[in-house]
C-alpha positions in Angstrom: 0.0 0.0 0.0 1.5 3.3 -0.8 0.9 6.3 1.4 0.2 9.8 0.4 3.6 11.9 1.4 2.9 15.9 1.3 5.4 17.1 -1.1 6.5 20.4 1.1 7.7 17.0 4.0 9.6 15.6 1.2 11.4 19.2 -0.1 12.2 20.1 3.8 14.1 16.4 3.5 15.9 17.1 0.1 16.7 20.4 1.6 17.7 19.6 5.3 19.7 16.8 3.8 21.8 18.6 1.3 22.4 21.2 3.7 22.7 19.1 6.6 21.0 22.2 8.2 17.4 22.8 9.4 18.0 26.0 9.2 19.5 26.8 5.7 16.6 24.6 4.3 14.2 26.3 5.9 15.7 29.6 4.4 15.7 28.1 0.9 12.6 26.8 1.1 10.9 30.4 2.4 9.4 28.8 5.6 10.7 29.3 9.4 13.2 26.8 10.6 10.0 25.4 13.4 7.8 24.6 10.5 10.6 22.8 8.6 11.1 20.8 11.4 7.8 20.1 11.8 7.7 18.9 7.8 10.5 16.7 8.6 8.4 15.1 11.7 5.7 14.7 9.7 7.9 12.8 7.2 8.9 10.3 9.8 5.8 9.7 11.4 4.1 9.1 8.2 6.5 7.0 6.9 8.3 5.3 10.3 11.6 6.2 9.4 12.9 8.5 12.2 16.4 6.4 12.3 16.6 5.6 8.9 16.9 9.6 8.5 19.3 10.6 11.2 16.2 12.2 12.6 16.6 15.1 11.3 14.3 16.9 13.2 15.9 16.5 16.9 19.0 17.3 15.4 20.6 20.0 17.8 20.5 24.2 16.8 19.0 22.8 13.4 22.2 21.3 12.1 22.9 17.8 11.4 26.0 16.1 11.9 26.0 13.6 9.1 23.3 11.2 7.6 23.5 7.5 7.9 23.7 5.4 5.5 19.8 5.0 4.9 19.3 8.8 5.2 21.7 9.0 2.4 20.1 6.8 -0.3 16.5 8.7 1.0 18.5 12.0 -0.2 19.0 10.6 -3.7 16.3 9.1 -4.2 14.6 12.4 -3.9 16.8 14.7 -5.3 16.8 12.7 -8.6 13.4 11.7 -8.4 12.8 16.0 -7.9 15.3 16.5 -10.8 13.4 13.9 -13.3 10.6 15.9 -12.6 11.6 19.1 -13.1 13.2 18.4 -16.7 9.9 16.4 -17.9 8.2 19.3 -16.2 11.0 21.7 -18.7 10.1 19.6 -21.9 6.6 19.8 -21.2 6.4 23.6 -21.2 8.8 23.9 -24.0 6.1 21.8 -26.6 3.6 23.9 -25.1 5.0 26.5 -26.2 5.4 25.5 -29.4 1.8 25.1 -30.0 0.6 28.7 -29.7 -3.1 29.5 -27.9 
């Protein structure tokens, strides 16, 4: 059974997990550092994965120290799953545009 994952928990993880910061993700993303951290809890209790992400969340002053090895293929997996989406998202507009009103 799949379950329905809000996008903004999943861009607070991307973020906080190429930053390794709470706080610079929440400052790229335009929210306060409280509600990414809240995004990020809601990620792990949706999904059960508080370890498997170096729970990111309680990390302290908002930085993290490193992500374990689990937390690290979670990172890719939605950073290139973002990217993919973002270029089919590119090509879309681009033979839209083609096609005049």
């Amino acid at each position: 059974m799949r379950i329905p994952v809000p996008l903004d928990a999943l861009r607070a993880f991307e973020a906080a997990a190429r930053h390794l910061s709470i706080k610079d993700a929440a400052l790229e993303l335009a929210v306060t550092p409280s509600a990414a951290g809240r995004q990020l809890r809601t990620l792990e209790d949706l999904l059960g994965v508080y370890a498997r992400v170096g729970s990111l969340a309680a990390a302290p002053e908002g930085r993290l120290a490193q992500l374990d090895h689990e937390g690290k293929i979670c990172r890719n997996e939605v950073y290139f799953a973002r990217s993919d989406w973002m270029t089919r998202m590119g090509a879309a507009s681009k033979r839209d545009q083609g096609r005049g009103p």
